[in-house]
C-alpha positions as CSV (number, residue, x, y, z in Angstrom):
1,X,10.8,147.4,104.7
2,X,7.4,147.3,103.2
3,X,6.9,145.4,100.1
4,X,5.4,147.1,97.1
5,X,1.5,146.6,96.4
6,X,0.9,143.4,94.8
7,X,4.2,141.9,95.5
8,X,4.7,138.4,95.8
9,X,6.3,137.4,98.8
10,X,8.3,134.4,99.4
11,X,9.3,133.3,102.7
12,X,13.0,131.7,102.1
13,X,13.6,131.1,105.6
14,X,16.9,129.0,105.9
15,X,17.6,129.1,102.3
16,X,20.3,130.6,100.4
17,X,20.0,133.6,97.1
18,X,22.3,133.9,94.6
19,X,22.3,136.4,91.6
20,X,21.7,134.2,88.3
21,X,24.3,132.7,86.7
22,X,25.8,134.1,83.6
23,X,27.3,131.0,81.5
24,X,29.8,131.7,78.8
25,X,30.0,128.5,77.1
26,X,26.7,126.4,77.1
27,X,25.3,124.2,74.7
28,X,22.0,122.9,73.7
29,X,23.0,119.9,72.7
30,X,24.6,116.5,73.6
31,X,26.9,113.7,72.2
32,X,24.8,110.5,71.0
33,X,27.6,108.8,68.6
34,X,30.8,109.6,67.1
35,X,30.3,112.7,64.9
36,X,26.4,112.8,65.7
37,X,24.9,115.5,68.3
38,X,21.0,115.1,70.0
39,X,19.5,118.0,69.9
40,X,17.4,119.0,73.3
41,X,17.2,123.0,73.1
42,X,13.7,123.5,74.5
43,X,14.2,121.2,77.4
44,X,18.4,122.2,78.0
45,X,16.9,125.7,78.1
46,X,14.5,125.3,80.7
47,X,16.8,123.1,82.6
48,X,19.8,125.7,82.5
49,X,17.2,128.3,84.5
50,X,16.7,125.6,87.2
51,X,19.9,125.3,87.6
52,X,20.5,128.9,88.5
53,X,21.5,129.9,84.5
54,X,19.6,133.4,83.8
55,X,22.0,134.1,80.8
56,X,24.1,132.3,78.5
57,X,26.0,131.5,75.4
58,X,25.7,128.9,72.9
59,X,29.7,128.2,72.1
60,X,28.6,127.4,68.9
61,X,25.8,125.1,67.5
62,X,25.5,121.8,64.9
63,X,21.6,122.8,64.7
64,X,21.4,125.8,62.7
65,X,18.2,127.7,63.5
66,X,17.3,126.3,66.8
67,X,19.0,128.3,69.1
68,X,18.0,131.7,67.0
69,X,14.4,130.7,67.5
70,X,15.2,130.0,70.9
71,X,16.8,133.1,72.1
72,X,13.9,135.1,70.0
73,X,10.8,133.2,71.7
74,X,12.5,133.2,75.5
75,X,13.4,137.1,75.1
76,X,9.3,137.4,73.9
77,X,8.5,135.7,76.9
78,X,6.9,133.1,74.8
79,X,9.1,130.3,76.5
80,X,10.7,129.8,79.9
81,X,14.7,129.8,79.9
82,X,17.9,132.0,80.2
83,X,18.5,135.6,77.7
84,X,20.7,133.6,75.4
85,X,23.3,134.9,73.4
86,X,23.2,132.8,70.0
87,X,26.2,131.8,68.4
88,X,25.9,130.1,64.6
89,X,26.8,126.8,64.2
90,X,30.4,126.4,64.2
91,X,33.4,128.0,62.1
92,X,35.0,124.8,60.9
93,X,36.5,123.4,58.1
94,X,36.3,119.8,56.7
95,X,36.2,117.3,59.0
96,X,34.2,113.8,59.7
97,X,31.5,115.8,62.0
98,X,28.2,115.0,59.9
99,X,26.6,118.2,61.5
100,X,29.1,120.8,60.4
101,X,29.5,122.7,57.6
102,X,32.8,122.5,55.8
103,X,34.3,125.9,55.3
104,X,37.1,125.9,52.5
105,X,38.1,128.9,51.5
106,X,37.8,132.6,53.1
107,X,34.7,133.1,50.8
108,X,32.6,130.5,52.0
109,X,34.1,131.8,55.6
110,X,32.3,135.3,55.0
111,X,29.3,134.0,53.9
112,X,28.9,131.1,56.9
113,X,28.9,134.5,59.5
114,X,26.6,136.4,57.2
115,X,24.1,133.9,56.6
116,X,24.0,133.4,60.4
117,X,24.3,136.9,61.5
118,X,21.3,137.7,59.2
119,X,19.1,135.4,60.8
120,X,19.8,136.9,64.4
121,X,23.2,134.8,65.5
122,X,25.2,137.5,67.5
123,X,28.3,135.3,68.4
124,X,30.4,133.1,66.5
125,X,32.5,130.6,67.6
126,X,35.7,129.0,65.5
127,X,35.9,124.9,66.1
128,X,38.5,123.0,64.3
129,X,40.0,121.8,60.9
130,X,39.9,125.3,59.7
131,X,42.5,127.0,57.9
132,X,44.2,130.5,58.9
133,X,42.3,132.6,55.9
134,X,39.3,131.4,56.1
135,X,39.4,131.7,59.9
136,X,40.7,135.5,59.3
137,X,37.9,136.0,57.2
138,X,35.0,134.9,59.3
139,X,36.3,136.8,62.2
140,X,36.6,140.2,59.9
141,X,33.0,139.6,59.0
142,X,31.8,139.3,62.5
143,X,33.5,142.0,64.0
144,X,32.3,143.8,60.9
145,X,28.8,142.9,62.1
146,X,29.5,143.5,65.9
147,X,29.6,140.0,66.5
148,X,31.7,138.5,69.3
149,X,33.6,135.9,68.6
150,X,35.1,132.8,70.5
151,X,36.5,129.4,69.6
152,X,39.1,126.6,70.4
153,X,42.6,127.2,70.4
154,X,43.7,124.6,68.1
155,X,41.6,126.3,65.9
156,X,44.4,128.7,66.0
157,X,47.6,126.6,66.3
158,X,46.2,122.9,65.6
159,X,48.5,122.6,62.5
160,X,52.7,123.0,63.0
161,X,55.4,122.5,61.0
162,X,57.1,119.1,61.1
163,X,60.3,121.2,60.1
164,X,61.1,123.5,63.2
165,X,62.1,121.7,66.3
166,X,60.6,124.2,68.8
167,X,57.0,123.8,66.8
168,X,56.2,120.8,67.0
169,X,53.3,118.8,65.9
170,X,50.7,118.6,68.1
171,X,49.7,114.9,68.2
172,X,54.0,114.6,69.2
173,X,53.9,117.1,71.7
174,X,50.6,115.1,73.4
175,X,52.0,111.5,72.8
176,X,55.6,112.9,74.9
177,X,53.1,114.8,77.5
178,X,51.3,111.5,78.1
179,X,54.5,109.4,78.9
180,X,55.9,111.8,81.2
181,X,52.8,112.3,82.4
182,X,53.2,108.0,82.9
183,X,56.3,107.7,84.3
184,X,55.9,110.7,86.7
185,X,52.5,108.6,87.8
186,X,55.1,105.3,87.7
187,X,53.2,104.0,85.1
188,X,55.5,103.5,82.0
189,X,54.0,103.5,79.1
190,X,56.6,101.2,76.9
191,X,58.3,97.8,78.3
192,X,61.5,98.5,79.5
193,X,61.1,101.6,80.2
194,X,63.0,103.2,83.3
195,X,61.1,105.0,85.7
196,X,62.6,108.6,87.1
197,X,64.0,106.6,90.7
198,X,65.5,104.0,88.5
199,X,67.3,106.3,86.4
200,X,68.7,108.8,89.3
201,X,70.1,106.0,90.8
202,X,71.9,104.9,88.1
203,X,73.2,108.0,87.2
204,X,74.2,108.1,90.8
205,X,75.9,104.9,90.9
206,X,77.4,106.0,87.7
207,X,79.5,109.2,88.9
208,X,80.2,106.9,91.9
209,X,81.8,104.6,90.0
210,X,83.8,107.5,88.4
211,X,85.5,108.8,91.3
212,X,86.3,106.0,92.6
């Protein structure tokens, strides 16, 4: 095959091409301190492209405007980096996060995607602490808008009732998954605790001891 007049040809003898990456849950930011995020968009961007990354999505954002202004200078070709699909900072409700906004009620839900939409988010993405309504709300606005939307599960089903024995509350359900998780390990996570061995051979010795 002959290449195209005023082609640039690379010779990548020995090496390996892949198509670019498409991430679906990126984000421009990192974790300096409990509740506090370091914000390193223009440097995370260019770094995602080395890596291979020739689209992504920001699964949500405690910056605000950055990753907009991002997405609109690297599709001008003004800056290097992946397309990137940018979601608004997050869907959440009150919480310690000192980065978050703290969505109450399904009126301040509406207006959080809105507001973000407005100034070029296309994806939102539901975190935490937020209740049912206001979550319903946000996502009827975005899908109003044509905005895809994402988030965390226990944004969905964090909270259950304390009441029903087959819903339990999450923290319970986590603290029994760790100690099985313990004892299957043999690793007991209470003193005097029996591991699984222990207690089938008792049992054992038990229903010996019964038909004898």
């Amino acid at each position: 095959m002959t290449a195209p007049a005023g082609a640039t040809i690379v010779d990548l003898t020995g090496k390996s091409v892949i198509p670019g990456l498409v991430m679906m849950h990126e984000h421009l930011y990192y974790t300096t301190g409990p509740g506090v995020y370091g914000q390193l968009g223009a440097s995370f961007s260019r770094l995602y492209l080395a890596g291979g990354v020739t689209t992504m999505r920001t699964a949500g954002n405690v910056n605000g405007i950055m990753d907009i202004n991002l997405a609109r200078r690297i599709a001008a070709g003004e800056l290097p980096g992946p397309d990137i699909d940018a979601t608004a900072p997050h869907v959440n409700g009150p919480s310690p996060f000192l980065q978050m906004h703290a969505l109450k009620t399904s009126e301040e839900a509406r207006r959080h995607v809105a507001y973000w939409n407005d100034q070029g988010a296309t994806s939102v993405k539901a975190y935490m602490q937020i209740s049912r309504a206001a979550l319903k709300a946000a996502i009827d606005e975005a899908h109003r808008r044509n905005m895809k939307v994402t988030g965390h599960l226990c944004s969905v089903t964090y909270a259950r009732s304390r009441r029903t024995r087959h819903r339990q509350p999450r923290a319970r359900i986590l603290r029994r998954h760790r100690f099985r998780h313990r004892q299957a390990a043999g690793r007991l996570s209470r003193p005097g605790a029996r591991s699984a061995d222990d207690r089938r051979a008792r049992r054992e010795a038990a229903r010996r001891s019964r038909r004898s």
